[in-house]
Backbone atoms as SQL, in Angstrom:
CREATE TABLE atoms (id INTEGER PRIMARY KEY, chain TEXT, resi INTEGER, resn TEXT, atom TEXT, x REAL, y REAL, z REAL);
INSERT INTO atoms VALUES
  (1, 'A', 1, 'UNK', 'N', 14.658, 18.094, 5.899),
  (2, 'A', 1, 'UNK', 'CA', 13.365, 18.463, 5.355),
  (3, 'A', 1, 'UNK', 'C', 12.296, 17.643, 6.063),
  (4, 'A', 2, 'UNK', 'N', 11.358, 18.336, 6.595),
  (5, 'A', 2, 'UNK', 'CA', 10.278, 17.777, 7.492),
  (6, 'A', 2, 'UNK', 'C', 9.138, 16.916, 6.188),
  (7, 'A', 3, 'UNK', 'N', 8.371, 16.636, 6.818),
  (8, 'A', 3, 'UNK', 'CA', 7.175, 15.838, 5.705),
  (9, 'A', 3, 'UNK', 'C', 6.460, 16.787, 5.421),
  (10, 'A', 4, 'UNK', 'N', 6.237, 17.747, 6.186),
  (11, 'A', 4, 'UNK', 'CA', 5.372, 19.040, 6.116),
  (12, 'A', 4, 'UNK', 'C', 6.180, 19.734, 4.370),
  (13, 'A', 5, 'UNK', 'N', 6.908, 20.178, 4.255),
  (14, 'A', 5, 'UNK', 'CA', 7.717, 20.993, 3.853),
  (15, 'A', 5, 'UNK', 'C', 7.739, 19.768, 2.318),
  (16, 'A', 6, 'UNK', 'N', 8.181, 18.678, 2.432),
  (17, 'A', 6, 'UNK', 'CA', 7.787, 17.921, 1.123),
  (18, 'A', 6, 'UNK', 'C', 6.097, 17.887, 0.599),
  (19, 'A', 7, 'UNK', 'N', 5.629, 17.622, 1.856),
  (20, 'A', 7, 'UNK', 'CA', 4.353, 17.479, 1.291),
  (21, 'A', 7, 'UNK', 'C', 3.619, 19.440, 0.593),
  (22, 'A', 8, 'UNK', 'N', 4.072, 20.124, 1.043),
  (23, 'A', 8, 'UNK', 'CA', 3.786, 21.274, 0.293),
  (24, 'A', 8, 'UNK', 'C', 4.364, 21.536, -0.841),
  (25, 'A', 9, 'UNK', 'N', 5.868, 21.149, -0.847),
  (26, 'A', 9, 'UNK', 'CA', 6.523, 21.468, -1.987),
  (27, 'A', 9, 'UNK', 'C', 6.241, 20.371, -3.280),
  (28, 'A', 10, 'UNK', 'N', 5.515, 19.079, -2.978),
  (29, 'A', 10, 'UNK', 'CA', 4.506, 18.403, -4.052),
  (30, 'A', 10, 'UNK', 'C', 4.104, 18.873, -4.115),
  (31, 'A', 11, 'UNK', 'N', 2.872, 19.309, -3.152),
  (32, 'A', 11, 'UNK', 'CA', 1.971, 20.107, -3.840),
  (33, 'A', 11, 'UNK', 'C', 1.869, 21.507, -4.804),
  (34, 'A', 12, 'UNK', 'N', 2.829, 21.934, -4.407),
  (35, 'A', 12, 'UNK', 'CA', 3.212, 23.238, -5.791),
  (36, 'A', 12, 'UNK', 'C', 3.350, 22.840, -6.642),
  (37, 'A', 13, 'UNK', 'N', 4.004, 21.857, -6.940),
  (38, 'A', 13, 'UNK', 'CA', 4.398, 21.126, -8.390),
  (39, 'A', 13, 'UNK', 'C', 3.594, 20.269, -8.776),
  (40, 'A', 14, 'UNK', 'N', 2.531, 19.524, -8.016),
  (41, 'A', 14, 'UNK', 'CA', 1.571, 19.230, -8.628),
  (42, 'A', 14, 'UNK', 'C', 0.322, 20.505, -9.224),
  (43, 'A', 15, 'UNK', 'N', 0.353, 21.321, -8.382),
  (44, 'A', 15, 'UNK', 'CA', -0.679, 22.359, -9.340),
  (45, 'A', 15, 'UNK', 'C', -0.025, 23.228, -10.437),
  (46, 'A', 16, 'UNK', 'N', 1.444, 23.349, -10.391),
  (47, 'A', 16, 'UNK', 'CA', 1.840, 23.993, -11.489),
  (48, 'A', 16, 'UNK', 'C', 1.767, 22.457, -12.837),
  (49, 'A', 17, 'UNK', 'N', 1.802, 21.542, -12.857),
  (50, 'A', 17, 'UNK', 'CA', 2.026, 20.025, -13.865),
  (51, 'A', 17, 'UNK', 'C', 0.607, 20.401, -14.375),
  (52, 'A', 18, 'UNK', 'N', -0.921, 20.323, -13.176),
  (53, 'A', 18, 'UNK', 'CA', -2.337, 20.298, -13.504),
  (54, 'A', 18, 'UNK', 'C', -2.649, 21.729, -14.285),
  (55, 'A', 19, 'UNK', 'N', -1.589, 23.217, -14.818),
  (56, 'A', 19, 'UNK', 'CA', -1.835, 23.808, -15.198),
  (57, 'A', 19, 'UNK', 'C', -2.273, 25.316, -14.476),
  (58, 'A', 20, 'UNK', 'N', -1.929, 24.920, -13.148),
  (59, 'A', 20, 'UNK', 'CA', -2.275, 26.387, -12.532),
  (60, 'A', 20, 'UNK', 'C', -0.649, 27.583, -12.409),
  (61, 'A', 21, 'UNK', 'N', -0.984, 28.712, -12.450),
  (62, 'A', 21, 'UNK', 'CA', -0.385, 29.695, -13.001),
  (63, 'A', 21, 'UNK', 'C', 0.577, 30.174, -11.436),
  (64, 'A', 22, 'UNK', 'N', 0.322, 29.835, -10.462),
  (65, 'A', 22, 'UNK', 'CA', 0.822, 30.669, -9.424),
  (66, 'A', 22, 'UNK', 'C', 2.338, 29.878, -8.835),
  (67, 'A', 23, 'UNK', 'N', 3.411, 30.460, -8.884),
  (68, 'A', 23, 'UNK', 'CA', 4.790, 29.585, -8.673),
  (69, 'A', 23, 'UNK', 'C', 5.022, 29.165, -7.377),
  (70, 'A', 24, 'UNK', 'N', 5.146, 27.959, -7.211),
  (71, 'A', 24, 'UNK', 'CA', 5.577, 27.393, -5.934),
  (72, 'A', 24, 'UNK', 'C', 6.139, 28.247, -5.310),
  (73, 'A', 25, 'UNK', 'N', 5.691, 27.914, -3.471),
  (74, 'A', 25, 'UNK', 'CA', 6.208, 29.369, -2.462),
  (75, 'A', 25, 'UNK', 'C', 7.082, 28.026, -1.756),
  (76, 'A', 26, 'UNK', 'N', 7.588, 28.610, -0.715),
  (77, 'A', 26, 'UNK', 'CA', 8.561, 27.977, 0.057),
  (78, 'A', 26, 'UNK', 'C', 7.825, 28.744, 1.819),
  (79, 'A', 27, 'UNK', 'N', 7.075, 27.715, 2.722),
  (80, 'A', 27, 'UNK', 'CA', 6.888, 28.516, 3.810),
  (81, 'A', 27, 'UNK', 'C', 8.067, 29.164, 4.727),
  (82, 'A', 28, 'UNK', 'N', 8.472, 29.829, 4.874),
  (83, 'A', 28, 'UNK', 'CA', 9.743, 30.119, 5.756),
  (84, 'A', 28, 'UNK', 'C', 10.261, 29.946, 6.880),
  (85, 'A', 29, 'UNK', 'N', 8.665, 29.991, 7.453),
  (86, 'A', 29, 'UNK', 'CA', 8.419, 29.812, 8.809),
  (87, 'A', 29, 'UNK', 'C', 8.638, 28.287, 9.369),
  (88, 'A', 30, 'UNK', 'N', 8.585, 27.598, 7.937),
  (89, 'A', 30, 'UNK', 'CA', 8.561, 25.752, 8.804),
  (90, 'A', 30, 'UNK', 'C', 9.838, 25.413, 8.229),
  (91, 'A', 31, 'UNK', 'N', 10.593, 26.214, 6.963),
  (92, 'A', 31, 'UNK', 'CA', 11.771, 25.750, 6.371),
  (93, 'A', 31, 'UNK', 'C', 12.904, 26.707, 7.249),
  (94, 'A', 32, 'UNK', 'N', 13.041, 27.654, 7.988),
  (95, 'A', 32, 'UNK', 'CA', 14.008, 28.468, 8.316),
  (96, 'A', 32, 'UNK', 'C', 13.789, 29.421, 7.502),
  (97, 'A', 33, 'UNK', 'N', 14.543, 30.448, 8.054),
  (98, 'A', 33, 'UNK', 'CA', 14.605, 32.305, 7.235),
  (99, 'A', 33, 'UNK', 'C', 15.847, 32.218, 6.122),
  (100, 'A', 34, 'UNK', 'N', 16.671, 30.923, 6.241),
  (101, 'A', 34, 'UNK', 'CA', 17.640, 31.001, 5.100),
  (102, 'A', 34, 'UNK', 'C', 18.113, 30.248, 4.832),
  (103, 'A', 35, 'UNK', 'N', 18.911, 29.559, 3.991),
  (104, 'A', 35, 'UNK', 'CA', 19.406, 28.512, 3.811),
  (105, 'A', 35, 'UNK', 'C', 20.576, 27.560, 4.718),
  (106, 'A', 36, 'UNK', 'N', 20.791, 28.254, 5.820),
  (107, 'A', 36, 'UNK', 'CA', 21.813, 27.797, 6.989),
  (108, 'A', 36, 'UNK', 'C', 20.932, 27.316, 8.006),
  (109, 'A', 37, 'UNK', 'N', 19.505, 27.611, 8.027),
  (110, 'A', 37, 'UNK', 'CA', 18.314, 27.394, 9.071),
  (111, 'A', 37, 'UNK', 'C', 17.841, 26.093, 7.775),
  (112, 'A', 38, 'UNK', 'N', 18.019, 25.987, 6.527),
  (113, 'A', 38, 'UNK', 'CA', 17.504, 24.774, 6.708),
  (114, 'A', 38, 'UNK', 'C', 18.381, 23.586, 6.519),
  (115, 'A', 39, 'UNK', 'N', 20.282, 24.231, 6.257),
  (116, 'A', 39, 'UNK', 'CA', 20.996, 23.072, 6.585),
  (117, 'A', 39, 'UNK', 'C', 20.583, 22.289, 8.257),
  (118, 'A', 40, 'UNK', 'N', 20.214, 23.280, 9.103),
  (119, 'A', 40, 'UNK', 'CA', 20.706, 23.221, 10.359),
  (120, 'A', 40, 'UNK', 'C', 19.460, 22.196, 10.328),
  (121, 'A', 41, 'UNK', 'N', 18.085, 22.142, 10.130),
  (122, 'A', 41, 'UNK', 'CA', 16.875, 21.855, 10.245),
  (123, 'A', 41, 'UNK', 'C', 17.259, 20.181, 9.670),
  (124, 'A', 42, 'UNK', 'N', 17.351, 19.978, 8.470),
  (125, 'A', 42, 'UNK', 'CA', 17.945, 18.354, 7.717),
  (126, 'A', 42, 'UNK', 'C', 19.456, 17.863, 8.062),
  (127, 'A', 43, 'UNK', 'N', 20.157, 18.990, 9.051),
  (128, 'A', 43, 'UNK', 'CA', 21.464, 17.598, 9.813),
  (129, 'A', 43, 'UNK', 'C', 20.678, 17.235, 11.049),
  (130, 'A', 44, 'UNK', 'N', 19.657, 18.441, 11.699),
  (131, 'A', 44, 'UNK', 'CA', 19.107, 17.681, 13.306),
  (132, 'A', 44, 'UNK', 'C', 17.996, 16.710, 12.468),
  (133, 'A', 45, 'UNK', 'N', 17.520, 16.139, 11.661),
  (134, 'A', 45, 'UNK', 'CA', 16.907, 15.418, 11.233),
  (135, 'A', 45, 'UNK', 'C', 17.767, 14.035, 10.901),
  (136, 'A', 46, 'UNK', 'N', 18.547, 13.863, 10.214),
  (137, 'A', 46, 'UNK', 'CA', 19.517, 13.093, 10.027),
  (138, 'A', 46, 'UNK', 'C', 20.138, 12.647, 11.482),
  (139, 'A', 47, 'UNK', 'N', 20.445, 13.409, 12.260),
  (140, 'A', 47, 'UNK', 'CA', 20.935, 13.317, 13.717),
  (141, 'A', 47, 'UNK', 'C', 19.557, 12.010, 14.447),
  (142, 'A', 48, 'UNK', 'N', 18.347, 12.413, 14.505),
  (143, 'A', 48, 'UNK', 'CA', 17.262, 11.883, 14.932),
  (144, 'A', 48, 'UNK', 'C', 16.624, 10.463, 14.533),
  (145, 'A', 49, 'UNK', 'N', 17.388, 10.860, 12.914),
  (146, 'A', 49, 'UNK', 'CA', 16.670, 9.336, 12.722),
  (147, 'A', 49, 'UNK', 'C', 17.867, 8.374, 12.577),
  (148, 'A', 50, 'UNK', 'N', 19.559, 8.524, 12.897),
  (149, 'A', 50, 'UNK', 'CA', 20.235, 7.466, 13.585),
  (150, 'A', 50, 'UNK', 'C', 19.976, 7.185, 15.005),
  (151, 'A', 51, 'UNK', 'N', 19.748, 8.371, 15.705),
  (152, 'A', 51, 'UNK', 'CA', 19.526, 8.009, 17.126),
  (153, 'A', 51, 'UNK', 'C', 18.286, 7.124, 16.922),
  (154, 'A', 52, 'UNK', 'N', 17.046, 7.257, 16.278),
  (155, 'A', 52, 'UNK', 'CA', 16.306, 6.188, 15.950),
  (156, 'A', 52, 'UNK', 'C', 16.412, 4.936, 15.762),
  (157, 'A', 53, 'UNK', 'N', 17.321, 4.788, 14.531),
  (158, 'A', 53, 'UNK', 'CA', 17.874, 3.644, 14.504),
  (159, 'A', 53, 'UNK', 'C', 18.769, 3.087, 15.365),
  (160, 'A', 54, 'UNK', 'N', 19.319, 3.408, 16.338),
  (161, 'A', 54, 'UNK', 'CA', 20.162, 3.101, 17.846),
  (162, 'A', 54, 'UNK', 'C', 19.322, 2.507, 18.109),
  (163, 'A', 55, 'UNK', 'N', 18.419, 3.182, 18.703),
  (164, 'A', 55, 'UNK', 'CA', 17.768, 2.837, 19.692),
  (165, 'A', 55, 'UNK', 'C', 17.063, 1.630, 19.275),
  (166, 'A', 56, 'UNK', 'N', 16.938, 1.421, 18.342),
  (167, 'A', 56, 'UNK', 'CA', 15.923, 0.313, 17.391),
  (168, 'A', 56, 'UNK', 'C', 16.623, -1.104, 17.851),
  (169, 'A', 57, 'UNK', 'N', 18.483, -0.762, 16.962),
  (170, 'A', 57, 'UNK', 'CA', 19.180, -1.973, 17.429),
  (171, 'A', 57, 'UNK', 'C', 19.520, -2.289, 19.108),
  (172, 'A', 58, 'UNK', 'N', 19.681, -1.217, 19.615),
  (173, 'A', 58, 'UNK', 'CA', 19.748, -1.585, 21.066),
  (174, 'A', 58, 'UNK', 'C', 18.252, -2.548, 21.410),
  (175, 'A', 59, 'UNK', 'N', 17.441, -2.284, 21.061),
  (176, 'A', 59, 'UNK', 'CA', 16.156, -2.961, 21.308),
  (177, 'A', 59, 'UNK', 'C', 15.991, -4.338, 20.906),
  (178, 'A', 60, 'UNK', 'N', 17.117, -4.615, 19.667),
  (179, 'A', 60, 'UNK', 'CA', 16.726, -5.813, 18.805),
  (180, 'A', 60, 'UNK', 'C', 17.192, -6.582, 20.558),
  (181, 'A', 61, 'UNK', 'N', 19.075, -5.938, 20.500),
  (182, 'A', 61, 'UNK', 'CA', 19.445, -6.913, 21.001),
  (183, 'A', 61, 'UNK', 'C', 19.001, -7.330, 22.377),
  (184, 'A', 62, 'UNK', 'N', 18.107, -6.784, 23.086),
  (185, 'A', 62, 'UNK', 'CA', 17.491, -6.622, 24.595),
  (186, 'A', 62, 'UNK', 'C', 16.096, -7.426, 24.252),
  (187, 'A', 63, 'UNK', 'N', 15.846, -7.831, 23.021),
  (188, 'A', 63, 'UNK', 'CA', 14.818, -8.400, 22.963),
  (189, 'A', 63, 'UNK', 'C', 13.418, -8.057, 22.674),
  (190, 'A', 64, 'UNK', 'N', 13.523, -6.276, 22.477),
  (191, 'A', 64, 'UNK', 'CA', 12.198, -5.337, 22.630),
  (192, 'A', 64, 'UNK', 'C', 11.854, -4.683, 21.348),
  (193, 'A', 65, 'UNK', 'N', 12.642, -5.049, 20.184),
  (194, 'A', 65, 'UNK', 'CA', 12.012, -4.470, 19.036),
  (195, 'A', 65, 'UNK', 'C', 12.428, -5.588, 17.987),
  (196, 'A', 66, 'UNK', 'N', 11.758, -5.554, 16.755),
  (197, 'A', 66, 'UNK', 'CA', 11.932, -6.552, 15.805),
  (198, 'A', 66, 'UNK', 'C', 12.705, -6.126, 15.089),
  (199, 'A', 67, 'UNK', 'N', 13.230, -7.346, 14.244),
  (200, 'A', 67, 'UNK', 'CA', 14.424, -6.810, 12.977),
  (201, 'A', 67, 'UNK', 'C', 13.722, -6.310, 12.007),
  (202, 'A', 68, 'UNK', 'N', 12.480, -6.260, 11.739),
  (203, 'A', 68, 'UNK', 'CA', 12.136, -5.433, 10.506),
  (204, 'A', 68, 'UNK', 'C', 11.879, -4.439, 10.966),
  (205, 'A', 69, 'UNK', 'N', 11.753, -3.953, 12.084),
  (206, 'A', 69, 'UNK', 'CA', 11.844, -2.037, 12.690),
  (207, 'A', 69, 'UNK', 'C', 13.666, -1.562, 12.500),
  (208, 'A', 70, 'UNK', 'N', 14.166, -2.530, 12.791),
  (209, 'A', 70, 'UNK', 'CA', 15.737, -2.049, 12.586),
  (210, 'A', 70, 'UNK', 'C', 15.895, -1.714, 10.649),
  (211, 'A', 71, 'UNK', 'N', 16.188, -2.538, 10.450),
  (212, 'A', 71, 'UNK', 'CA', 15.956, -2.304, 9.195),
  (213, 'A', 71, 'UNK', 'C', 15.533, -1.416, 8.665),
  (214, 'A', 72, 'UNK', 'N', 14.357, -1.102, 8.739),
  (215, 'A', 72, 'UNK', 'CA', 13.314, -0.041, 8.471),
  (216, 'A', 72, 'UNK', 'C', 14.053, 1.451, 8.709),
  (217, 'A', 73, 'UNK', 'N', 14.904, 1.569, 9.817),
  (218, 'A', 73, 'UNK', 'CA', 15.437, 2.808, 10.798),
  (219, 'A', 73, 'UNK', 'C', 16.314, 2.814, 10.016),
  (220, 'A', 74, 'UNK', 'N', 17.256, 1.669, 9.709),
  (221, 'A', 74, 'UNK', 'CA', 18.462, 1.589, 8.860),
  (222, 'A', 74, 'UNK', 'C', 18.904, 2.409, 7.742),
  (223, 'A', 75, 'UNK', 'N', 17.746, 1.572, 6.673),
  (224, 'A', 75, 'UNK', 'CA', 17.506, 2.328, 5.499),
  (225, 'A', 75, 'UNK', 'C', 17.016, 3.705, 5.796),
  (226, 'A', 76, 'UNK', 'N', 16.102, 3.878, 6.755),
  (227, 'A', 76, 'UNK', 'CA', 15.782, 5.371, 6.553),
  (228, 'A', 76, 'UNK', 'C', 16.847, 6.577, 6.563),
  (229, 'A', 77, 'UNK', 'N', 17.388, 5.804, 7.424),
  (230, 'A', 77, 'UNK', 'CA', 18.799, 6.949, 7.935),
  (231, 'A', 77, 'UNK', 'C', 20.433, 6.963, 7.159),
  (232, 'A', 78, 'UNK', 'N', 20.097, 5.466, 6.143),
  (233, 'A', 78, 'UNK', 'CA', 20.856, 5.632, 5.144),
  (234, 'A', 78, 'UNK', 'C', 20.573, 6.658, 3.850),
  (235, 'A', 79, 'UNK', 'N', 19.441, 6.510, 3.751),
  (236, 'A', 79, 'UNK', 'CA', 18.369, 7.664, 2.877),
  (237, 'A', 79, 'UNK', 'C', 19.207, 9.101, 2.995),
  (238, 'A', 80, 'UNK', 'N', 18.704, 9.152, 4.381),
  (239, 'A', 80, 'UNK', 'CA', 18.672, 10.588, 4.655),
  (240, 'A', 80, 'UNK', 'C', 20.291, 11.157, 4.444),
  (241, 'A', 81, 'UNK', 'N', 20.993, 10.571, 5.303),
  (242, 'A', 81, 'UNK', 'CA', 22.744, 10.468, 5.101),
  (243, 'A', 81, 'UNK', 'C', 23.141, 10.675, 3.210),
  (244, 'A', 82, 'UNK', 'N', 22.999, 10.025, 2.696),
  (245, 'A', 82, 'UNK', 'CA', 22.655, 9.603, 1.052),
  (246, 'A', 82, 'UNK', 'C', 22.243, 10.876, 0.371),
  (247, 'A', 83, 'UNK', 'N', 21.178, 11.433, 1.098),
  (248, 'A', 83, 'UNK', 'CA', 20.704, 12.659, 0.522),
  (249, 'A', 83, 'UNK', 'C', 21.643, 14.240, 0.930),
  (250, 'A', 84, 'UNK', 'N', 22.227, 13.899, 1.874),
  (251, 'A', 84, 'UNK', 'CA', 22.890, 14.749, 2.410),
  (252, 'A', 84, 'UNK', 'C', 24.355, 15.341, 1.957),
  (253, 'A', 85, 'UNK', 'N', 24.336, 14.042, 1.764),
  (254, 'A', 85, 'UNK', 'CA', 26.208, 13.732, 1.096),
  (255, 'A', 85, 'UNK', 'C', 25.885, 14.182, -0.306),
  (256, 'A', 86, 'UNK', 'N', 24.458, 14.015, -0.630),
  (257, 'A', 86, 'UNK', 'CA', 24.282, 14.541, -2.643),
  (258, 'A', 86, 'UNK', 'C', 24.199, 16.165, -2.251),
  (259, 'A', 87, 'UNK', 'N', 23.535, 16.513, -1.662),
  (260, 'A', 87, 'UNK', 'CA', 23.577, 18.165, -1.384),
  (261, 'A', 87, 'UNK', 'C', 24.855, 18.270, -1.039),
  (262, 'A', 88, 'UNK', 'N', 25.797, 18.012, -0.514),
  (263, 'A', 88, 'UNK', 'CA', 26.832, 18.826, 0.195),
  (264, 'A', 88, 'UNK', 'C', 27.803, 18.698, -1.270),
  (265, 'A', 89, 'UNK', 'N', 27.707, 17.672, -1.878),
  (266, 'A', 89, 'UNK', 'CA', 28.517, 17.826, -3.100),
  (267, 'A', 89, 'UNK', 'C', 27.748, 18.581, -4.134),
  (268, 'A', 90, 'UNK', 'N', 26.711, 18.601, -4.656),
  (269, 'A', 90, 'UNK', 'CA', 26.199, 19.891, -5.383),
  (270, 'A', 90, 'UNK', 'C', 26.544, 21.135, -4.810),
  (271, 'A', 91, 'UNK', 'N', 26.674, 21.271, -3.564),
  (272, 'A', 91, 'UNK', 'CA', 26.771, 22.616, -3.071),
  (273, 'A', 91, 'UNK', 'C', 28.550, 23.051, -3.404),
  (274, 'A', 92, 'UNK', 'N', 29.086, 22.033, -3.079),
  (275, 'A', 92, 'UNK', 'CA', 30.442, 22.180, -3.363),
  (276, 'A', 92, 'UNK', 'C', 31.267, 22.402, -4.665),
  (277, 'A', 93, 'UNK', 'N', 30.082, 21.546, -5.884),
  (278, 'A', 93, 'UNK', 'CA', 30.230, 21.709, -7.052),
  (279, 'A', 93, 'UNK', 'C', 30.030, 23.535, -7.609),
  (280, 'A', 94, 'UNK', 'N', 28.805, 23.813, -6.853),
  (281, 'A', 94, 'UNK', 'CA', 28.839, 25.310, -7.355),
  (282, 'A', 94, 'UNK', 'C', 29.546, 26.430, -7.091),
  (283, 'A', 95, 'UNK', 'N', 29.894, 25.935, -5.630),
  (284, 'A', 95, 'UNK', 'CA', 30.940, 27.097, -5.133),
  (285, 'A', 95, 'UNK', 'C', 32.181, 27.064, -5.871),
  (286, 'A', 96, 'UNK', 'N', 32.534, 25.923, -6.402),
  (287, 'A', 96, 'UNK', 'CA', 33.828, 25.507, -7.576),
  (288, 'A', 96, 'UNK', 'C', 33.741, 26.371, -9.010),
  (289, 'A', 97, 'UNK', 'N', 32.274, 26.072, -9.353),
  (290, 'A', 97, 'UNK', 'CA', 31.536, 26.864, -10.707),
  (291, 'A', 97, 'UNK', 'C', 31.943, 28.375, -10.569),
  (292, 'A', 98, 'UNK', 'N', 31.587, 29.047, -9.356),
  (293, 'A', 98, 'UNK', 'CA', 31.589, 30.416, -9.329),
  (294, 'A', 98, 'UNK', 'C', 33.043, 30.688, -8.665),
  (295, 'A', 99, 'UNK', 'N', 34.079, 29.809, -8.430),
  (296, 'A', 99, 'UNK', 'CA', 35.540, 30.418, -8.202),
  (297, 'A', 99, 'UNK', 'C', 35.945, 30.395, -9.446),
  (298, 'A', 100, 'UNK', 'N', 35.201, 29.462, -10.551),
  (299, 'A', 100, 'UNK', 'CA', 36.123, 29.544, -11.966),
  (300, 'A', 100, 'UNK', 'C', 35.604, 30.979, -12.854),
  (301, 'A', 101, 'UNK', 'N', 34.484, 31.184, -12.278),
  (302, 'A', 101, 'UNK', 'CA', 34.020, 32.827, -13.249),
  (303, 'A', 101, 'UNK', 'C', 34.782, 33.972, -13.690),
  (304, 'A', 102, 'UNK', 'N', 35.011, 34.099, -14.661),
  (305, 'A', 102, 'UNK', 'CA', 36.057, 35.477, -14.179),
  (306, 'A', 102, 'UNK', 'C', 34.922, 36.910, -13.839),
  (307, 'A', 103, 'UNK', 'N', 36.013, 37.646, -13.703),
  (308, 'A', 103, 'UNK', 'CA', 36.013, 38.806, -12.466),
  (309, 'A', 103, 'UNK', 'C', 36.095, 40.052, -13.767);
């Protein structure tokens, strides 16, 4: 999920909280056309911000970046990983939900 795409999807939910009537949209165009365009969109994100953080520690140890930028990369990309691993098990949880349905 880009910042773009959070920062809109606050904002729907902040004007639906302040009382306005119109239901949060989802742009398509910046999230993907389906839900496999936006797995694909938050693993190359996750992908980007370890290579971030690489590159961060390669830097500590060469002398060219500080330990509070590592860090910083660290956590972020533990975040993101963290968030990923919670979706893939909700997702897994439901596909479980709907094999137990009967037919």
């Amino acid at each position: 999920m880009t910042p773009t795409i959070a920062a809109g999807a606050y904002s729907s939910i902040a004007k639906l909280a302040s009382g306005g009537a119109s239901p949060p949209t989802v742009d398509k165009t910046a999230a993907g056309a389906d839900f496999g365009g936006m797995l694909q969109q938050a693993m190359k994100g996750i992908s980007d911000s370890g290579k971030t953080a690489e590159t961060s520690a390669i830097g500590m140890t060469q002398g060219k970046s500080d330990v509070v930028d590592v860090v910083t990369a660290l956590a972020d990309t533990q975040t993101a990983l963290e968030t990923m691993v919670a979706i893939r098990d909700r997702v897994i949880s439901a596909y479980e939900d709907i094999l137990r349905m009967p037919m």
